[in-house]
N, C-alpha and C positions, 0 to 999 in steps of 0.2 A: 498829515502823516506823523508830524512827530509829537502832536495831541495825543494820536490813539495810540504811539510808543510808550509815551508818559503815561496814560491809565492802563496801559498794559504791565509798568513794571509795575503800580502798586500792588497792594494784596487786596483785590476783591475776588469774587465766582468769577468771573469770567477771566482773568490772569490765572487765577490755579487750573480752572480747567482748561487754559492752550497751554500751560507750564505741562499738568502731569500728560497730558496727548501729546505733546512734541516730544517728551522722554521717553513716551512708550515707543511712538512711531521712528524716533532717530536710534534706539537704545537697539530696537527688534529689527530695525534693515543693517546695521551691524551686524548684528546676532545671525542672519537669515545667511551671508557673507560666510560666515565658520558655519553654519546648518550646510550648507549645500559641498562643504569642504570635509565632513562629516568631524569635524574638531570637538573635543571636552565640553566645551562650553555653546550652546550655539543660540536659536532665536527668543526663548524663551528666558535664557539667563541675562542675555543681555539686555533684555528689554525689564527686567527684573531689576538687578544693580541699577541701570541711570533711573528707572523709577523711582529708587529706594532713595538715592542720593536726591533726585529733587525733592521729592518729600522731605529730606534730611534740611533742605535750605529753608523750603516754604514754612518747614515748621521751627526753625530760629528765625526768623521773619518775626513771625507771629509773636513768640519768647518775648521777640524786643518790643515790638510794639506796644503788645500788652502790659509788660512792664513799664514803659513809659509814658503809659496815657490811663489805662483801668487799672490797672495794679498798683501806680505807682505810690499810692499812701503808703500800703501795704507793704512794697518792697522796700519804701526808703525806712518805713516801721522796724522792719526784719535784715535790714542790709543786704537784700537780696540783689546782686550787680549779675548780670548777661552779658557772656561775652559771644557774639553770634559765631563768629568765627573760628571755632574750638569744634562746632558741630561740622561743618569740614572736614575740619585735619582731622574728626576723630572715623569719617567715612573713609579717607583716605587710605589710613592707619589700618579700618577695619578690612577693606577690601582685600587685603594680603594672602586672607587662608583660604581666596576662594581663586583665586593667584596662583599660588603653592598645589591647589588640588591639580590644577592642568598642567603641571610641569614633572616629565616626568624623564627617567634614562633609559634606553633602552638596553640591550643585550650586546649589542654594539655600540655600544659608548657615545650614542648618539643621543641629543637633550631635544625633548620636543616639548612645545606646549608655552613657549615662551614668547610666541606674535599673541596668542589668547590669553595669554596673563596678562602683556599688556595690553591688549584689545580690551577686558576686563577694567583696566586699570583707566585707561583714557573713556572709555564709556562712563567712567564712575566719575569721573571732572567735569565731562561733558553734562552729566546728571544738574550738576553743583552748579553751575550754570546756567543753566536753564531755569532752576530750581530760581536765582539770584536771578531771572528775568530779564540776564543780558543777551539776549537774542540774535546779535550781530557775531559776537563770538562762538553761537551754537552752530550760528549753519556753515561761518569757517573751517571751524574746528570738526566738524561733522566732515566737512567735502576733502581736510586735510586727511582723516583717520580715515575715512573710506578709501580714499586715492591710497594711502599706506598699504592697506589691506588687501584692494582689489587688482590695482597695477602695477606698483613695486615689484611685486612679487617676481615677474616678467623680465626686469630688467635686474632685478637680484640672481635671477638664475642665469642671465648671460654672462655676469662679470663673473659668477662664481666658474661654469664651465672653462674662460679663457684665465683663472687664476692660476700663477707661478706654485702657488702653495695648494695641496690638496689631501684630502684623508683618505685610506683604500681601506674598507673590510673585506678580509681575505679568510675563507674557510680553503682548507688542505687535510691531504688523509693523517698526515704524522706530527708532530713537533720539528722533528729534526728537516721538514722541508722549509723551513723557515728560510736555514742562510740561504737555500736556492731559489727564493722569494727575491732574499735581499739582493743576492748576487745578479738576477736580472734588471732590478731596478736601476742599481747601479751601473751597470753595462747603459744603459740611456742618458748617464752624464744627470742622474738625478739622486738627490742627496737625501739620504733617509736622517731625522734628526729626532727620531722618538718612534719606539715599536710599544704597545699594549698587548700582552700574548695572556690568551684565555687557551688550557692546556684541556680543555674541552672535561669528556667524562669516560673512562673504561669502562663502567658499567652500563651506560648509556650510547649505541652502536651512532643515533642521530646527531650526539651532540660531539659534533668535529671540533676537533682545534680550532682556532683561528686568534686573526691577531688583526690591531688597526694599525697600518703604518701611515705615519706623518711623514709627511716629504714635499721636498720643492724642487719646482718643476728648472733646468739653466734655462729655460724663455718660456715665455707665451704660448704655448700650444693645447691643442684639443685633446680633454683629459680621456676623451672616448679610446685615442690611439693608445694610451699607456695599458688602459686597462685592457685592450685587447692583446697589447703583446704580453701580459701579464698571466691573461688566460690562455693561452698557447702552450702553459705548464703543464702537465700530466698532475702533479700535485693539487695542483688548483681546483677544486670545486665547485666555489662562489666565490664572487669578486662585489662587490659595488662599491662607488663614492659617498660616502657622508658630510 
């Protein structure tokens, strides 16, 4: 077993071809994860990125090698020094604008697209790795970022519904129903500590007011109950949590 580990991290054919198949195959059931979530980025990109990155390893690999055994008259001729390392940090570095593409705000002051930046971003390490032929760390690293991605999510959305602190987007016909927004929330013993007010458009009959109110909850309860005494308003036309 740890013979055929040992010729698997050198650089021969058959190391680069289970390096670039495990990148595609770990990179794309990532990808498939945000494919079926219909996310920015999905099976194709991310089997894209950790391909690019292992390539990015196997070929400083190479750099060094060559410089050190066929090149190296040549390079110490010319002072040519490799630092493998650089090609990394420089995937690292690069991955950012494709990062930035899936991140985005919406209309309600809500940020989406930043589990796929990073999702993005940890597929791009994982690449690096694989690429460097450390194998025990891929399929970690892989069962950690998958478990991130596939079942977190489950228990992120429990702790989020029984949170103290929470965000309401609230559409209403007027401006001026605001304080009677605010005036009911506070009636609940709930503390508004920041309003966002979008004064909507005259010209445009669709685009209502509205406003996100931050606020925290005096205990632990189900944010479903606030929002339904909320809409019990006459003013109120949409309501949801962000």
């Amino acid at each position: 077993m740890n013979d055929a580990l040992l010729y698997l991290r050198q650089l021969n054919t058959a190391s680069i071809l289970l390096r670039l198949m495990s990148a595609m195959l770990f990179g794309g059931m990532l990808g498939m994860e945000r494919e079926q979530k219909h996310r920015p980025a999905g099976f194709r990109t991310y089997m894209l990125v950790c391909l690019g990155a292992s390539l990015t390893v196997i070929l400083s690999q190479y750099e060094f090698i060559m410089v050190t055994t066929v090149w190296a008259d040549t390079a110490e001729l010319v002072g040519i020094k490799t630092d493998v390392s650089r090609f990394g940090a420089q995937v690292i570095n690069g991955i950012g604008f494709l990062g930035a593409g899936t991140v985005i705000v919406t209309g309600r002051q809500e940020v989406k697209g930043l589990t796929t930046a990073a999702g993005l971003w940890a597929s791009a390490c994982m690449g690096l790795a694989i690429g460097a032929g450390f194998y025990e760390c891929v399929l970690i690293g892989f069962a950690l970022i998958f478990l991130s991605m596939r079942f977190f999510p489950v228990l992120e959305r429990a702790v989020v519904r029984n949170a103290r602190n929470m965000n309401l987007y609230v559409e209403f016909n007027n401006v001026d129903d605001v304080a009677a927004i605010i005036t009911r929330i506070k009636q609940h013993g709930i503390q508004v500590y920041d309003v966002e007010l979008d004064r909507g458009s005259d010209e445009d009959a669709l685009q209502k007011p509205s406003a996100v109110f931050f606020v925290r909850l005096p205990k632990k309860e189900a944010h479903i109950e606030i929002i339904s005494h909320l809409s019990e308003l006459e003013s109120v036309t949409a309501i949801e949590e962000i």
